[in-house]
C-alpha atoms as an extended CHARMM CRD file, in Angstrom:
* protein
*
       107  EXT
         1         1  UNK       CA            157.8640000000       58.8410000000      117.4740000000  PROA      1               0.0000000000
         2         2  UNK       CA            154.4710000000       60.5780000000      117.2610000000  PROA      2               0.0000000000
         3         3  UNK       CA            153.5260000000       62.8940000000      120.2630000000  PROA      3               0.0000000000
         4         4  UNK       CA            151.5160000000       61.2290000000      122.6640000000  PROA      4               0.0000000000
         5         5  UNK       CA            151.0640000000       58.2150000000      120.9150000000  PROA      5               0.0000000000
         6         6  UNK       CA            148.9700000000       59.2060000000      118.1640000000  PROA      6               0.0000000000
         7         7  UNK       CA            148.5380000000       57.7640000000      115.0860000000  PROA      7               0.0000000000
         8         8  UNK       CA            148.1290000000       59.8430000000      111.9710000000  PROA      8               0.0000000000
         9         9  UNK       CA            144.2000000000       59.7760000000      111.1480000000  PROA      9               0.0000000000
        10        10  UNK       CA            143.5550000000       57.4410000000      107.8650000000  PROA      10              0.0000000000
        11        11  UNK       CA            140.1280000000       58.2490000000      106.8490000000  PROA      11              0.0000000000
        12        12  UNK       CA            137.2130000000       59.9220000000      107.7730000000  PROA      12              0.0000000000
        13        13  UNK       CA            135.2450000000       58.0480000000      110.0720000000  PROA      13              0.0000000000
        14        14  UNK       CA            132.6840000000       59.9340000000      110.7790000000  PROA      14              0.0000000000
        15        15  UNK       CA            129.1220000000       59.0480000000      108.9580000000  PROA      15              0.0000000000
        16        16  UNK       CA            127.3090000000       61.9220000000      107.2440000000  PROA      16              0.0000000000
        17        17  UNK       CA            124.9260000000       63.9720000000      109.7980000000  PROA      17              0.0000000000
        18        18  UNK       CA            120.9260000000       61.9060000000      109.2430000000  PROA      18              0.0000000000
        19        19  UNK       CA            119.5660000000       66.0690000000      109.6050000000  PROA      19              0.0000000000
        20        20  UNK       CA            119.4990000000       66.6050000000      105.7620000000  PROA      20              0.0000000000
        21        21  UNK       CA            116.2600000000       68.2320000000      103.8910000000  PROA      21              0.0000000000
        22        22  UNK       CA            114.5430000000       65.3750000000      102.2660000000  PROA      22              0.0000000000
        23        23  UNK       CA            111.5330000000       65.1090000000       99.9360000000  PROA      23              0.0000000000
        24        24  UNK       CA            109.3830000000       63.8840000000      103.0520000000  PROA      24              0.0000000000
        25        25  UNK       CA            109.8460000000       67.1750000000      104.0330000000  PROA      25              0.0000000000
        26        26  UNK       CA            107.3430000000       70.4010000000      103.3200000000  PROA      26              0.0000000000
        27        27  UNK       CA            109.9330000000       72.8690000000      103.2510000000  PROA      27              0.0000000000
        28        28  UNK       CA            110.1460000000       73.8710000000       99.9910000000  PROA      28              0.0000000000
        29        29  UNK       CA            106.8230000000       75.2860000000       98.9710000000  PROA      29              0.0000000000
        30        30  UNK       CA            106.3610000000       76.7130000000      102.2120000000  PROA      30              0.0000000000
        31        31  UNK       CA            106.2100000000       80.6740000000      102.2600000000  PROA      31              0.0000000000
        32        32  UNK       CA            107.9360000000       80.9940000000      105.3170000000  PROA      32              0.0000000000
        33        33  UNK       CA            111.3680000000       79.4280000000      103.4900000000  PROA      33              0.0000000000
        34        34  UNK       CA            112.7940000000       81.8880000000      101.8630000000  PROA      34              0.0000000000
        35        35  UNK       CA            114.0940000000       83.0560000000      105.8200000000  PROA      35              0.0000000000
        36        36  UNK       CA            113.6750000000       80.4090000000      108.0400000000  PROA      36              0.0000000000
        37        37  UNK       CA            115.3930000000       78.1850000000      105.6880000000  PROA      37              0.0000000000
        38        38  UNK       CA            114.5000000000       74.6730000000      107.2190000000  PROA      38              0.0000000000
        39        39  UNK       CA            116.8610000000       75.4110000000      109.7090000000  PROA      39              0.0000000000
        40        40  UNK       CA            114.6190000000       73.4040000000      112.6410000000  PROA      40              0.0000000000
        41        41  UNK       CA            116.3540000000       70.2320000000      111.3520000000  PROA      41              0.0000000000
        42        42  UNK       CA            116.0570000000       67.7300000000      114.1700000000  PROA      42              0.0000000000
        43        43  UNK       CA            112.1980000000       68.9940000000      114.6610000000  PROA      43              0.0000000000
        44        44  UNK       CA            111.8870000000       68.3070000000      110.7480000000  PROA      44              0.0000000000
        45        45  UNK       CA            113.9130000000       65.2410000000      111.0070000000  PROA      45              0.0000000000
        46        46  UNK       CA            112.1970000000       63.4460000000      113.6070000000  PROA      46              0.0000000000
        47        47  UNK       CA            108.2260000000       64.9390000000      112.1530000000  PROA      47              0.0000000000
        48        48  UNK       CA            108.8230000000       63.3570000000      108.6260000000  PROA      48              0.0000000000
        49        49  UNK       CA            111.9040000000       61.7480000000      108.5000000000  PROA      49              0.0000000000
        50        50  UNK       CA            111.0660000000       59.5240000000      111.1210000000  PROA      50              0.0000000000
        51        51  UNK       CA            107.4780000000       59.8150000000      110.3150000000  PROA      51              0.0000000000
        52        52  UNK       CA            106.7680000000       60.7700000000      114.3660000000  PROA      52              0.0000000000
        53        53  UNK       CA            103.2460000000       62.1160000000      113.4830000000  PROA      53              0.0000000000
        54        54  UNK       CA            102.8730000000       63.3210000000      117.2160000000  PROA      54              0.0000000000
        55        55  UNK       CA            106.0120000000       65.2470000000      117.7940000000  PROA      55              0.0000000000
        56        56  UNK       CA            104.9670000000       66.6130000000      114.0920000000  PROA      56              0.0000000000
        57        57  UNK       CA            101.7630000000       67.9010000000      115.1400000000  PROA      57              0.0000000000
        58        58  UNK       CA            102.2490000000       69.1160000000      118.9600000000  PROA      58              0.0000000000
        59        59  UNK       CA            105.9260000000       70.4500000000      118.1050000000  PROA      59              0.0000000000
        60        60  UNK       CA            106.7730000000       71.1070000000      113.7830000000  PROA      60              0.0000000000
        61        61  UNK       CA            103.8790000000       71.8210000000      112.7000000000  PROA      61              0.0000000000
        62        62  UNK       CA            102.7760000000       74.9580000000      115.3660000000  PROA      62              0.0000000000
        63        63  UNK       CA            106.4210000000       76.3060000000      114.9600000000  PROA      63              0.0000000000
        64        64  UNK       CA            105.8440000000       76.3640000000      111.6520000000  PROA      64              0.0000000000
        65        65  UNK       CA            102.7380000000       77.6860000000      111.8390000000  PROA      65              0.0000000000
        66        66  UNK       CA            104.1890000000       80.8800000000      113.9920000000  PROA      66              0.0000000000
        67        67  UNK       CA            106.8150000000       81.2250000000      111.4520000000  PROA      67              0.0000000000
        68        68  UNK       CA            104.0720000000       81.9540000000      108.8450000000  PROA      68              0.0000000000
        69        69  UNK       CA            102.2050000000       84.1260000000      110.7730000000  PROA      69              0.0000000000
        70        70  UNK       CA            105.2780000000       86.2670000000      111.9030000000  PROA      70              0.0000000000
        71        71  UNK       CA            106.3310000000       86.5370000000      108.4930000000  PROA      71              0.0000000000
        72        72  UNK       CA            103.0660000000       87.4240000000      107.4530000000  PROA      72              0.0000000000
        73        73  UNK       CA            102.9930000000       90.3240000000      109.9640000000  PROA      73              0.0000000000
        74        74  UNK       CA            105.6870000000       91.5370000000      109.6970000000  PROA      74              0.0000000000
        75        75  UNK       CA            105.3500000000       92.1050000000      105.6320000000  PROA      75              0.0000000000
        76        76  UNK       CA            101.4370000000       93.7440000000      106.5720000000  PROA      76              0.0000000000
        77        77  UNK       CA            103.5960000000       96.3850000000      108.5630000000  PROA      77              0.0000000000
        78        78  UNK       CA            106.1520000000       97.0330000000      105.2610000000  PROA      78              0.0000000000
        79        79  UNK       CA            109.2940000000       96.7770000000      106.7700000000  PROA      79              0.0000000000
        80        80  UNK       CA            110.7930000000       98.7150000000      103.6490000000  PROA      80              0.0000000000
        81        81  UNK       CA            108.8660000000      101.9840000000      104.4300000000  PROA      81              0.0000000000
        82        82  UNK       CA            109.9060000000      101.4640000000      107.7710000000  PROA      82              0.0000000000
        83        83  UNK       CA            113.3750000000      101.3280000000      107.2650000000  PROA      83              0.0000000000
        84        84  UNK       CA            113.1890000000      103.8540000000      104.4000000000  PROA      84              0.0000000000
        85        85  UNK       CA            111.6410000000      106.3910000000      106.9300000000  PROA      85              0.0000000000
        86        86  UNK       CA            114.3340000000      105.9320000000      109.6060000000  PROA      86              0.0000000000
        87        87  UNK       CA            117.5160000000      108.2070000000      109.8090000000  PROA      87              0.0000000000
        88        88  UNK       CA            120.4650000000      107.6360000000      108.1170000000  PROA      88              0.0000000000
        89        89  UNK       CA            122.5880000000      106.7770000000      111.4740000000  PROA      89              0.0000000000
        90        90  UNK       CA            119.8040000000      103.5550000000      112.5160000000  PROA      90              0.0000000000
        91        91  UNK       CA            119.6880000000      102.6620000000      109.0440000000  PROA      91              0.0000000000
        92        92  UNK       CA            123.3210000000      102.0600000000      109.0730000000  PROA      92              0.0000000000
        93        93  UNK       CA            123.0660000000      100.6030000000      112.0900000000  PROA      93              0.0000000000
        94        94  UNK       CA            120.7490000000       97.8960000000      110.9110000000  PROA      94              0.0000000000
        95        95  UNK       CA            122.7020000000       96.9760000000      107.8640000000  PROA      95              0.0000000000
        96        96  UNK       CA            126.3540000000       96.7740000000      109.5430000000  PROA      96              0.0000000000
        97        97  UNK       CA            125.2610000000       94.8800000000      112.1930000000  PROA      97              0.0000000000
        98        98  UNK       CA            125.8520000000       91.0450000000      112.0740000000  PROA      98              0.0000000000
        99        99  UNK       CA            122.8330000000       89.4280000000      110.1720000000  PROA      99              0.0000000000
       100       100  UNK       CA            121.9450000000       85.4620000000      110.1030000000  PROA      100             0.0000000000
       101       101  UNK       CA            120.0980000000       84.0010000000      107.0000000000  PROA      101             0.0000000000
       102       102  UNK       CA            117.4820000000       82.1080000000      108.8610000000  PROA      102             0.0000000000
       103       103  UNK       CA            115.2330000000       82.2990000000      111.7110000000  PROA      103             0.0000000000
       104       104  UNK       CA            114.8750000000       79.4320000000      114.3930000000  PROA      104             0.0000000000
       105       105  UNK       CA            112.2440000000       79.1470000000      116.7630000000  PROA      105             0.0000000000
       106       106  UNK       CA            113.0510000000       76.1260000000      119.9130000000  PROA      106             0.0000000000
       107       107  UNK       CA            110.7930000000       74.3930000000      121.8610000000  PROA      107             0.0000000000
């Protein structure tokens, strides 16, 4: 007898997520990438997946578009002289803290 009346689980039923970078998808020749990461899936999903070419322009493509221009800001202010110029105990509080790959911005 199986507790509660469960039966043992014979396969995995569940389908493979739809939020998956695809070729429709301008992610990977953008110069923001190489930190945001594509990480706004269901924005990129529903902008070019499902080809919604409103929610693309009033919602991707300005995130996007403030991605870039953070990026680009904060590389004019050289964030390596910055951090090279702090002391040692904030430097070593920067790198041990907890750090994500990838930035997300929600609408």
């Amino acid at each position: 007898m199986r507790p509660c009346g469960l039966t043992p689980v014979k396969g995995n039923w569940l389908k493979p997520s739809p939020l998956q970078h695809t070729a429709a998808m301008p992610c990977g020749g953008c110069e923001a990438y190489a930190w945001c990461r594509g990480n706004c899936m269901k924005n990129l999903y529903l902008g070019y997946v499902k080809n919604d070419l409103r929610y693309r322009a009033g919602v991707v493509e300005p995130i996007c578009g403030l991605l870039r221009f953070i990026g680009r800001e904060v590389d004019r202010h050289d964030p390596q002289a910055w951090f090279a110029r702090l002391p040692l105990p904030q430097r070593r509080q920067v790198t041990d803290c907890e750090v994500y790959e990838y930035v997300e911005v929600m609408p």
